[in-house]
C-alpha positions as CSV (number, residue, x, y, z in Angstrom):
1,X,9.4,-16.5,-21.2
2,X,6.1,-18.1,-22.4
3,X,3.1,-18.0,-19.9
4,X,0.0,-19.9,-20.3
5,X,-3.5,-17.6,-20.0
6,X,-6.2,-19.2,-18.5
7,X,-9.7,-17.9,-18.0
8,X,-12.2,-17.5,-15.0
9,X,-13.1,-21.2,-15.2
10,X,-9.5,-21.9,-14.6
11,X,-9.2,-22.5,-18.5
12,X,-6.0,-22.4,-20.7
13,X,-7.0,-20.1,-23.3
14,X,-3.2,-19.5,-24.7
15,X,0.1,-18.1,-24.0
16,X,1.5,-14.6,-23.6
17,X,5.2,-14.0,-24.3
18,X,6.7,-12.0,-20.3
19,X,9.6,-9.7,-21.2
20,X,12.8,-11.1,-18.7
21,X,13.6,-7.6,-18.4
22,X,10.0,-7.1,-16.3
23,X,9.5,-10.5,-14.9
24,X,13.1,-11.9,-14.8
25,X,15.0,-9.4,-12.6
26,X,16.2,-10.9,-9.2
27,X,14.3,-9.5,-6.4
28,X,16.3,-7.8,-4.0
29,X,14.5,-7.3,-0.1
30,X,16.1,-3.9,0.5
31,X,15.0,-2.4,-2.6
32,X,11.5,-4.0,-1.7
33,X,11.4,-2.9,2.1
34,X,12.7,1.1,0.6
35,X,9.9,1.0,-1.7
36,X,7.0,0.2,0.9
37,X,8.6,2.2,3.6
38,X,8.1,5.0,0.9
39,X,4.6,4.0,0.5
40,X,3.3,3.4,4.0
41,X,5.3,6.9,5.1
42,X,3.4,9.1,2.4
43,X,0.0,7.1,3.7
44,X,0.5,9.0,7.2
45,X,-1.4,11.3,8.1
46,X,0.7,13.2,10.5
47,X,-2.0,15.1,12.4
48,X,-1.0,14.1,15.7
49,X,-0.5,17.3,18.0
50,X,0.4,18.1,21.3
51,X,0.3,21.5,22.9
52,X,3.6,23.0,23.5
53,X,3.7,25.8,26.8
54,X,2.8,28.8,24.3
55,X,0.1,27.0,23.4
56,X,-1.8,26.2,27.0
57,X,-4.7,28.3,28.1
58,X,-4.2,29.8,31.8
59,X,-2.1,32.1,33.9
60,X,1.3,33.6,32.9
61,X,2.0,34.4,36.7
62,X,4.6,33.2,38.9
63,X,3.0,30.7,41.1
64,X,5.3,31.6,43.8
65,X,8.2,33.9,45.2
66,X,11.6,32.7,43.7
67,X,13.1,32.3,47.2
68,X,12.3,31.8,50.2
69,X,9.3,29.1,50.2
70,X,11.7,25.9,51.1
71,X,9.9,24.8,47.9
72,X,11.1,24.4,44.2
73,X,11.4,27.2,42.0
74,X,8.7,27.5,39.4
75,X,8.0,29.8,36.7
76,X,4.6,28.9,35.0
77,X,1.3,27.0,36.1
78,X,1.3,26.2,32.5
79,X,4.9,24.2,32.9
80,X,4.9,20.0,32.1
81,X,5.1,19.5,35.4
82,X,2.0,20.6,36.6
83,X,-1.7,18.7,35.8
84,X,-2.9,20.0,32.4
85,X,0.6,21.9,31.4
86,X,2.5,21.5,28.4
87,X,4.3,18.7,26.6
88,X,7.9,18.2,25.8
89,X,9.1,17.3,23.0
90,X,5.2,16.0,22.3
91,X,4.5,15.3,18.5
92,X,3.7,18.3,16.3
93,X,1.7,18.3,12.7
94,X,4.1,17.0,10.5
95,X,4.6,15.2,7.0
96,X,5.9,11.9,6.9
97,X,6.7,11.4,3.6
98,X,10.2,11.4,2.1
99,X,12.0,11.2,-1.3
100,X,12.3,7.8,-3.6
101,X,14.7,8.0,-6.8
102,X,11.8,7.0,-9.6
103,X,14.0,4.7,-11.3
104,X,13.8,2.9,-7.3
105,X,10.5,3.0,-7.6
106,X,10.4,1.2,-11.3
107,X,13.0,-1.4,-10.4
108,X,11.3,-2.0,-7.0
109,X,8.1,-3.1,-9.0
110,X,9.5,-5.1,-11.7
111,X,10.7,-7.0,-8.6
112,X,7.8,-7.1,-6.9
113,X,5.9,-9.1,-10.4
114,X,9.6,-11.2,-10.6
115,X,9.4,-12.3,-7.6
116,X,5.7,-13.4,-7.9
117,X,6.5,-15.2,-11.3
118,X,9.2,-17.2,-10.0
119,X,7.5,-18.3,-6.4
120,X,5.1,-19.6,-9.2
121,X,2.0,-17.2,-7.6
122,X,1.1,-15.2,-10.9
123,X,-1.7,-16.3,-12.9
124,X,-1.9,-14.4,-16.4
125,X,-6.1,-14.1,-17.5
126,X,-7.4,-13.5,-20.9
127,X,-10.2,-10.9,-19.3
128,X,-11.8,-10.0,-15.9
129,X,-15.2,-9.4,-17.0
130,X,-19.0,-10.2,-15.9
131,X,-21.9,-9.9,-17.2
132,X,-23.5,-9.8,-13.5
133,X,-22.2,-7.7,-10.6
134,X,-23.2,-10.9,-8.0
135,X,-20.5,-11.9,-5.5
136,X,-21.8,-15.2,-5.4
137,X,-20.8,-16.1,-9.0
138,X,-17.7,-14.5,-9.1
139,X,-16.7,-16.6,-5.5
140,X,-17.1,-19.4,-6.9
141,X,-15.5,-19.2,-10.1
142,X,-12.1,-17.5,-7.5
143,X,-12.4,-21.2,-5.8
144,X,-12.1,-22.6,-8.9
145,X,-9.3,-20.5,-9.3
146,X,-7.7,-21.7,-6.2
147,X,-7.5,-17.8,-5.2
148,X,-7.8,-16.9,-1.3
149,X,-5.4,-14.0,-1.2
150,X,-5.0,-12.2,-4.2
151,X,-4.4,-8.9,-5.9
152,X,-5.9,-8.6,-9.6
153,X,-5.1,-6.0,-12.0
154,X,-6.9,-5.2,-15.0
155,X,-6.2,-2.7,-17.4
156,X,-6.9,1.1,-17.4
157,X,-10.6,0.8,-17.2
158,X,-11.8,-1.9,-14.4
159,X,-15.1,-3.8,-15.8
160,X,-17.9,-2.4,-13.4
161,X,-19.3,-5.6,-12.7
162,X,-16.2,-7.4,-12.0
163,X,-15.2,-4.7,-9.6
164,X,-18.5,-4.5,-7.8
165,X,-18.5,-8.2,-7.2
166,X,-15.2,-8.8,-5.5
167,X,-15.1,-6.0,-3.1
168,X,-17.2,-7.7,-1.2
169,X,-14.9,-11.1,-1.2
170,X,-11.9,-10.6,1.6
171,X,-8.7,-10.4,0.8
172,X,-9.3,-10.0,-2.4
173,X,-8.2,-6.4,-4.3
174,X,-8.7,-5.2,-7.6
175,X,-6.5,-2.4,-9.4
176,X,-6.4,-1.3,-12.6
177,X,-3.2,-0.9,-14.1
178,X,-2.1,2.6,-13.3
179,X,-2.6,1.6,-9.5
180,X,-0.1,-1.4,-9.6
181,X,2.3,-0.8,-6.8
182,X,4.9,-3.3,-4.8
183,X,2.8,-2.9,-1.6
184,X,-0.7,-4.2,-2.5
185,X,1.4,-6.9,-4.5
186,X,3.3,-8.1,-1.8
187,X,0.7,-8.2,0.5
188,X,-1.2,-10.9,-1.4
189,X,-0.3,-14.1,-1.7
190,X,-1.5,-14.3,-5.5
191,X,-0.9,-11.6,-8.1
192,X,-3.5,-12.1,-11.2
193,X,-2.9,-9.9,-14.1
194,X,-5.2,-9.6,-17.2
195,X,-3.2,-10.3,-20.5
196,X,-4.4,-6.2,-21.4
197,X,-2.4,-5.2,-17.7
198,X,0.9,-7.5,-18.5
199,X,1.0,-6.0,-22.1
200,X,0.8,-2.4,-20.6
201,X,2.9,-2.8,-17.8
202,X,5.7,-4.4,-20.0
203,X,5.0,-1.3,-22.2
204,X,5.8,1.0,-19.0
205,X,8.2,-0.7,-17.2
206,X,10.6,-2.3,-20.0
């Protein structure tokens, strides 16, 4: 399928040729939902920690006689039911992150562009340079753009001026290629790919 290019001042500039097996595949929400739950689950940190009873500082004695008391029986100070005693079942250092097939992870992305290509929220541009790192100018030319939510990737090496100048603008993120993944794509309304990222990601992902 043909795609018109456009520049930064919202300029056609040409067309670029999308491969249907990278931009025409039929999203599908439970490969989607795997692929982020994959992504957010390796993003935890798991360091969460509760002290379990070998763990608590203090006495090991009986705090009283087994019998005879009229009260319950007890067998540590350090139990859960006493202030400042041990947890059960509390959380524990652990790693959250689990396995995802790769070829799950491929198809997952192709649908994550597809789906941006045919809600009509992918805008293909010729090149995402500057010649000045300001915000100011680069704002203004994303109003232009009609962009208020937007992810844009670039190709392997970001432009340092372009990046500079929108990580100050919200909801705006730049990647470069190699970073292009289905959550930071689906959590912007807009996906804008340089013509240099759509010819490398067709490379990778046909």
């Amino acid at each position: 399928m043909k795609t018109t290019i456009k520049n930064l001042e919202n300029k056609e500039v040409g067309t670029i040729d999308l491969l249907d097996e990278v931009f025409g595949v039929t999203p599908r929400r439970d490969i989607l939902t795997r692929t982020v739950n994959w992504q957010l689950a390796k993003r935890r940190s798991g360091n969460h920690k509760a002290k379990i009873i070998s763990e608590i500082k203090g006495t090991t004695k009986k705090p009283w006689a087994q019998k005879g008391t009229g009260r319950a029986r007890q067998g540590s100070l350090r139990s859960p039911q006493f202030r400042k005693g041990a947890v059960i079942f509390g959380p524990v250092v652990r790693d959250h992150a689990h396995d995802l097939p790769k070829k799950v992870r491929q198809l997952a992305l192709r649908m994550a562009l597809a789906s941006k290509q045919q809600e009509g929220k992918l805008i293909i541009l010729d090149t995402a340079t500057l010649t000045s790192h300001k915000t100011k100018a680069l704002a203004e030319k994303f109003i232009a753009l009609g962009l208020k939510s937007a992810l844009i990737i670039d190709g392997a090496n970001l432009d340092e001026n372009f990046a500079k100048a929108a990580r100050n603008i919200p909801h705006i993120d730049v990647l470069p290629e190699q970073g292009a993944n289905v959550y930071d794509i689906l959590r912007r309304d807009v996906l804008v790919l340089t013509k240099n990222a759509v010819e490398q990601l067709q490379e990778r992902l046909k």
